[in-house]
C-alpha positions as CSV (number, residue, x, y, z in Angstrom):
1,X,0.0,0.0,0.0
2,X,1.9,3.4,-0.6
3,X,1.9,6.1,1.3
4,X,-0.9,9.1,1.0
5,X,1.3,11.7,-0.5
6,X,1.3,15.8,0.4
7,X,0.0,16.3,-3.3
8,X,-3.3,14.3,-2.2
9,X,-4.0,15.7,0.9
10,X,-3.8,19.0,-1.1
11,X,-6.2,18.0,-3.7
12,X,-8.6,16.6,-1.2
13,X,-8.3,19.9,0.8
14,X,-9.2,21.9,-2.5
15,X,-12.2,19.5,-2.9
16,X,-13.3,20.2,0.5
17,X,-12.9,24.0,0.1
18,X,-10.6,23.9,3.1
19,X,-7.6,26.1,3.4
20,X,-4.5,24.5,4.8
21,X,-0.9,25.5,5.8
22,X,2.2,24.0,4.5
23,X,2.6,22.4,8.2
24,X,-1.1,21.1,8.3
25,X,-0.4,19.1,4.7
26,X,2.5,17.4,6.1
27,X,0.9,16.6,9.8
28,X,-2.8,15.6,7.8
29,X,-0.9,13.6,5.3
30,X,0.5,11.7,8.1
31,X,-2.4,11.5,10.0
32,X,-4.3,10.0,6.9
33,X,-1.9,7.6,5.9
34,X,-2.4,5.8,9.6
35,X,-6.2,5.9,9.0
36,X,-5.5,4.2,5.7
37,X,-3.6,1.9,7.1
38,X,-6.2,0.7,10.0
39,X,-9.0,0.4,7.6
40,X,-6.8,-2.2,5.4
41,X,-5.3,-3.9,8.2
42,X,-9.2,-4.7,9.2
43,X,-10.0,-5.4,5.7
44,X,-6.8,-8.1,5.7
45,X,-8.9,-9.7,9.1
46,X,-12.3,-9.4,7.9
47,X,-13.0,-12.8,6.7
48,X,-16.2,-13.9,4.1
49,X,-18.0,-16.5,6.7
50,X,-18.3,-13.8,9.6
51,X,-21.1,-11.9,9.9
52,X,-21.4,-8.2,10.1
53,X,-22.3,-6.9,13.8
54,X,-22.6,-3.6,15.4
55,X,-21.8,-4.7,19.0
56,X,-19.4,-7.9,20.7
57,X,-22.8,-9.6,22.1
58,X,-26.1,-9.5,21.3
59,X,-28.5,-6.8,22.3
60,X,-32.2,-6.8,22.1
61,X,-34.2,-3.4,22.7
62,X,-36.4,-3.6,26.3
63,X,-40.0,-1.7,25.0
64,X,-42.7,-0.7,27.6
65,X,-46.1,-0.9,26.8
66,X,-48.1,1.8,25.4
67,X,-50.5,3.2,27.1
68,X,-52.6,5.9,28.5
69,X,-51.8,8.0,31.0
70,X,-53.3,11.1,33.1
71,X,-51.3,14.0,32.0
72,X,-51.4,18.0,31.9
73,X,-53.8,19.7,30.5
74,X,-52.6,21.7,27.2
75,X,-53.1,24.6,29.2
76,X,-51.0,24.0,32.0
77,X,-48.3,22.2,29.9
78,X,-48.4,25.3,27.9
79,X,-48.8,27.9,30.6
80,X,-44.8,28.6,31.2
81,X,-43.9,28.6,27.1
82,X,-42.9,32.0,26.1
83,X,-45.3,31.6,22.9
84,X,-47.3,29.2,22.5
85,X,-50.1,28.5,19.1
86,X,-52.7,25.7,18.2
87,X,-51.8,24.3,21.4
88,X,-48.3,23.9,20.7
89,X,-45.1,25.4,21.7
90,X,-44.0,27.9,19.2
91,X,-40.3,28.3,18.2
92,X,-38.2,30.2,15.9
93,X,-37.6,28.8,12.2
94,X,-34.4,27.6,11.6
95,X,-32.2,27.0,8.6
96,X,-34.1,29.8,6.5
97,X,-37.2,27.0,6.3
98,X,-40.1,28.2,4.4
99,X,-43.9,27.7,6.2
C-alpha cells in the first residue's frame, strides 16, 4: 500500500474547500496515511463466513407498553412557554425554512 502523498492531501483539501498551511499538509498527510492503514489492516482480518455486527454480544431493545396516561392539561403544559399556538409550543424557524 503506498503512502498518502502531500499532493493528495492538497487535492482533497481543495475538494473540501478547506484552506490549509504547509505544516497542516505534512501533519494531515501523516495523520491520513495511519487511517488508511487501520481500515486495510481490518480489511486483511475481515473474513467472508463472519457476519457483520454492530456490538461484541447481542442486544435486544427492552420496550414498555403503550398506554394511557393522566397527563397535563394543554393549558397547563403550555402555561410557562414563552409563545405558545394551536396548542403547541411555538419556536423560531431555523435553517431559513419556508412555512
Amino acid at each position: 500500500m503506498t503512502a498518502i502523498t502531500r499532493d493528495e492531501v492538497a487535492h482533497l483539501a481543495r475538494l473540501s474547500r478547506l484552506a490549509l498551511g504547509e505544516d497542516e499538509l505534512d501533519h494531515l498527510a501523516a495523520q491520513l496515511d495511519q487511517i488508511i492503514s487501520a481500515v486495510a489492516r481490518v480489511q486483511e482480518v475481515a473474513a467472508q463466513d463472519i457476519p457483520p455486527t454492530s456490538h461484541a454480544l447481542p442486544l435486544s431493545n427492552v420496550y414498555r407498553a403503550d398506554e394511557v396516561r393522566p397527563s397535563l392539561p394543554p393549558e397547563q403544559a403550555l402555561g410557562g412557554a414563552p409563545a405558545a399556538e394551536e396548542q403547541r409550543f411555538r419556536v423560531p424557524r431555523i435553517l431559513g425554512e419556508e412555512a
